[in-house]
C-alpha positions as CSV (number, residue, x, y, z in Angstrom):
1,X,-1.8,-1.7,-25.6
2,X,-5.3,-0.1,-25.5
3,X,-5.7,0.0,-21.5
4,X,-2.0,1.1,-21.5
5,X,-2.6,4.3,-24.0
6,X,-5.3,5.5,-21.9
7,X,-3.3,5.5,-18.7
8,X,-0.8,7.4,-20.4
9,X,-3.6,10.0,-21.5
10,X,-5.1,10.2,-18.7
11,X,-1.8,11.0,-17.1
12,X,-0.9,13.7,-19.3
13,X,-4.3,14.7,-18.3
14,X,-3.6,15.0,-14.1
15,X,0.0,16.6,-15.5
16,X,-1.5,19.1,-17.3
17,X,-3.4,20.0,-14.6
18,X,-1.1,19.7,-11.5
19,X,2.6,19.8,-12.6
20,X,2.2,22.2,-16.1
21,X,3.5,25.6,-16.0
22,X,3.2,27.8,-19.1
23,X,4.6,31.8,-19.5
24,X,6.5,33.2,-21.8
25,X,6.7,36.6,-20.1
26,X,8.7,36.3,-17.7
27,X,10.0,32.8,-18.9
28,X,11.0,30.1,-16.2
29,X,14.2,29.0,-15.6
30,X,15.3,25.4,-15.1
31,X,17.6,23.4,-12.6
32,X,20.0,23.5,-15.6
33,X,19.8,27.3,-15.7
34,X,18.3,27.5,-19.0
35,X,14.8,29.4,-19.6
36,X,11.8,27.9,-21.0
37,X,8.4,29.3,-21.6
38,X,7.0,25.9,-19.8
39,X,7.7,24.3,-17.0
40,X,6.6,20.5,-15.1
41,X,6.9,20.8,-11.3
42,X,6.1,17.2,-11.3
43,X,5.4,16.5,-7.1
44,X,1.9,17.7,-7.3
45,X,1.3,14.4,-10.0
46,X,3.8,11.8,-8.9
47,X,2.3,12.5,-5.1
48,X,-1.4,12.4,-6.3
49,X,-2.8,9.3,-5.5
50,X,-4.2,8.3,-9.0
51,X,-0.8,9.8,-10.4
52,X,1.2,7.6,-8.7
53,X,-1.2,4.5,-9.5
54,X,-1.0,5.1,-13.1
55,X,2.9,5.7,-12.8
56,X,3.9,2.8,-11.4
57,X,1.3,0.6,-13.3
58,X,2.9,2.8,-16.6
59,X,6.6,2.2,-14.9
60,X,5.6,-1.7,-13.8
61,X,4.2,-2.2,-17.4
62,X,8.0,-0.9,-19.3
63,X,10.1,-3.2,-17.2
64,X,7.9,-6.3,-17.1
65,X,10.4,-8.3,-19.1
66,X,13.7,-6.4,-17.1
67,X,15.9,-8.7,-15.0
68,X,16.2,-5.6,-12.6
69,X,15.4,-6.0,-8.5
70,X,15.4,-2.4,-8.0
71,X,14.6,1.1,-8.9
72,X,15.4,4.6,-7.8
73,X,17.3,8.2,-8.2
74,X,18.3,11.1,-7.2
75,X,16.0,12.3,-4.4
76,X,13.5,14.0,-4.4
77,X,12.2,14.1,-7.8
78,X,12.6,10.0,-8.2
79,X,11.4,9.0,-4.9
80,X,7.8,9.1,-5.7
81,X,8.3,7.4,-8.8
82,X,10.4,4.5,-7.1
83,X,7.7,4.1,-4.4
84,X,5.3,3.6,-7.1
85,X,6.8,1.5,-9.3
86,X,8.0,-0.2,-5.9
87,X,4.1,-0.9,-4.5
88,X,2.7,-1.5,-7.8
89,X,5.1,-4.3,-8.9
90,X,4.6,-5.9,-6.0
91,X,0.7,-6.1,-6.9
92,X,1.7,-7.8,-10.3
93,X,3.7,-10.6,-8.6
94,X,7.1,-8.9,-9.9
95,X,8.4,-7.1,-6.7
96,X,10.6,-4.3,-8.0
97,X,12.6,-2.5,-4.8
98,X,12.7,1.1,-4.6
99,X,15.8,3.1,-3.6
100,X,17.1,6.7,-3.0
101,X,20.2,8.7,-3.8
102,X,21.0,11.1,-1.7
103,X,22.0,14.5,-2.8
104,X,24.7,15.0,-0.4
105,X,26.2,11.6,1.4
106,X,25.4,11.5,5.3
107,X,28.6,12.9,7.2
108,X,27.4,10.4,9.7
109,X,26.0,6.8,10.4
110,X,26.9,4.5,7.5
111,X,27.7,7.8,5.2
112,X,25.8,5.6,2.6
113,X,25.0,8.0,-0.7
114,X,22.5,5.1,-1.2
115,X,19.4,4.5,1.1
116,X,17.4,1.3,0.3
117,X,17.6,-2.5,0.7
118,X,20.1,-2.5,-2.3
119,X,23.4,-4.4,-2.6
120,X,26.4,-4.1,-5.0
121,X,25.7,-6.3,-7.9
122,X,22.3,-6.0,-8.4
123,X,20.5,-4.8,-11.8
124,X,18.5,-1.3,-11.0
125,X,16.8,1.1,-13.3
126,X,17.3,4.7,-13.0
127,X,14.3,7.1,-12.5
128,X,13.9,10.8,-13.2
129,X,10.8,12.8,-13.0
130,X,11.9,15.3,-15.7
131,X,15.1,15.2,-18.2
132,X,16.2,18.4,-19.8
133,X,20.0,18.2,-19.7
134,X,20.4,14.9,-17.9
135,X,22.3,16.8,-15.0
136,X,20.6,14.7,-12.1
137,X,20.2,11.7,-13.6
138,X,23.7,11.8,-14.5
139,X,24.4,11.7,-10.4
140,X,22.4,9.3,-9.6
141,X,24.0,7.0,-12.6
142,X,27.5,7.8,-10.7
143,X,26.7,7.5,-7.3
144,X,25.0,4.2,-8.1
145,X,27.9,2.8,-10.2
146,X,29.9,3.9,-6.9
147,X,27.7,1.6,-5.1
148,X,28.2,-1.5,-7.1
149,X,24.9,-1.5,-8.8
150,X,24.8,-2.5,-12.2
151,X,22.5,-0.2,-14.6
152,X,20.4,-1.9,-16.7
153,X,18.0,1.1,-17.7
154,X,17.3,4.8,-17.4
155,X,13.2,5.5,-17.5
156,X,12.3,9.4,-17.1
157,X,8.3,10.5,-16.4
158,X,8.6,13.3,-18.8
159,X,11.9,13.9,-21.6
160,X,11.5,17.5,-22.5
161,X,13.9,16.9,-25.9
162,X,16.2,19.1,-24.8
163,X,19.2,16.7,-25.1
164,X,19.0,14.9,-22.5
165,X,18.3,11.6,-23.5
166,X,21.6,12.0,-25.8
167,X,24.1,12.8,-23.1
168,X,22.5,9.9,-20.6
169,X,23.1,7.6,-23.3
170,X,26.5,8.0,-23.3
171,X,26.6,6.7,-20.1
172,X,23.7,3.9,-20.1
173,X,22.8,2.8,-23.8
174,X,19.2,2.3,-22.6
175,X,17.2,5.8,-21.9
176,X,13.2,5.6,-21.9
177,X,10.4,7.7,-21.2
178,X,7.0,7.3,-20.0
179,X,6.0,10.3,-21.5
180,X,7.9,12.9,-23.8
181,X,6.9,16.9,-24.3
182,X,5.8,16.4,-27.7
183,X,2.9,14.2,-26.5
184,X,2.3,16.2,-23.5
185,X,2.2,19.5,-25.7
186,X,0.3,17.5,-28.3
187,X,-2.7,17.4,-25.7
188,X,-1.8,20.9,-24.4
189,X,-2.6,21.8,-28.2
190,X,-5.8,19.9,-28.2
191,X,-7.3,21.5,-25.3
192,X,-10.0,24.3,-25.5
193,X,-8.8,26.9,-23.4
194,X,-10.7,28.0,-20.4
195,X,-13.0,30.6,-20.1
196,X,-11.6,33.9,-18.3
């Protein structure tokens, strides 16, 4: 539990640094449409290569005991976490496949809203990099369902308890999060501020 607490610090740590946005004046506003005087644009750490390594060890680590073959979401901000989780697991000897939902379904080809070596039946988690309202993840549950795929799990980088979590659960009883805000802020908190 030791080696797994410091991975998650030192992850907060590359988040704070990459993918944390804080102002109040003029606030930010979110893919939901609501404002917020912080903000986690998390590409900068889920594409880092030590983020991603401590991502999917972190991701690899929650679903060691899952009966799931695959992970993924809705692109773009689960595709890093899938090909994390996807390498990693592999490493540990418990091959987890990674997937991709498509925003908008090809209008040619196999018009496939999925893209990945998934089938209909199969157990799969759900990744998001951030929840707020559960919007995105909410598609990705759909268009998976719509696929075949059976949900076992829904596992969010950051849950900014906002409310999310609540109106994911009422479609998959099992939401999770690697990290939530009160943690991240707890470190935020912690920090001496930097000199001018």
């Amino acid at each position: 539990m030791g080696n797994r607490e410091a991975m998650k610090q030192r992850l907060i740590d590359i988040i704070l640094e990459k993918s944390f946005k804080y102002s109040e004046n003029p606030p930010f506003t979110l893919a939901s449409g609501k404002k917020s005087a912080y903000y986690f644009n998390c590409k900068p750490t889920t594409l880092n290569p030590e983020g991603m390594n401590l991502i999917g060890s972190l991701l690899a680590d929650m679903l060691a005991d899952a009966e799931v073959t695959a992970a993924g979401g809705l692109t773009l901000g689960a595709d890093p976490l899938a090909a994390a989780l996807a390498v990693i697991s592999h490493q540990k000897g418990k091959p987890i496949k990674a997937f991709i939902v498509r925003k908008d379904v090809k209008a040619h080809g196999t018009k496939s809203a999925l893209e990945g070596d998934v089938k209909a039946g199969e157990h799969v988690v759900i990744l998001d990099d951030v929840i707020t309202t559960g919007g995105s993840t909410i598609t990705a549950i759909d268009r998976a369902r719509e696929a075949g795929l059976v949900i076992d799990r829904v596992i969010a980088l950051i849950d900014r308890e906002e409310g999310g979590r609540a109106n994911i659960e009422a479609y998959v009883p099992r939401v999770e999060a690697v990290l939530t805000r009160t943690e991240i802020m707890k470190r935020y908190s912690g920090r001496t501020p930097a000199a001018s």
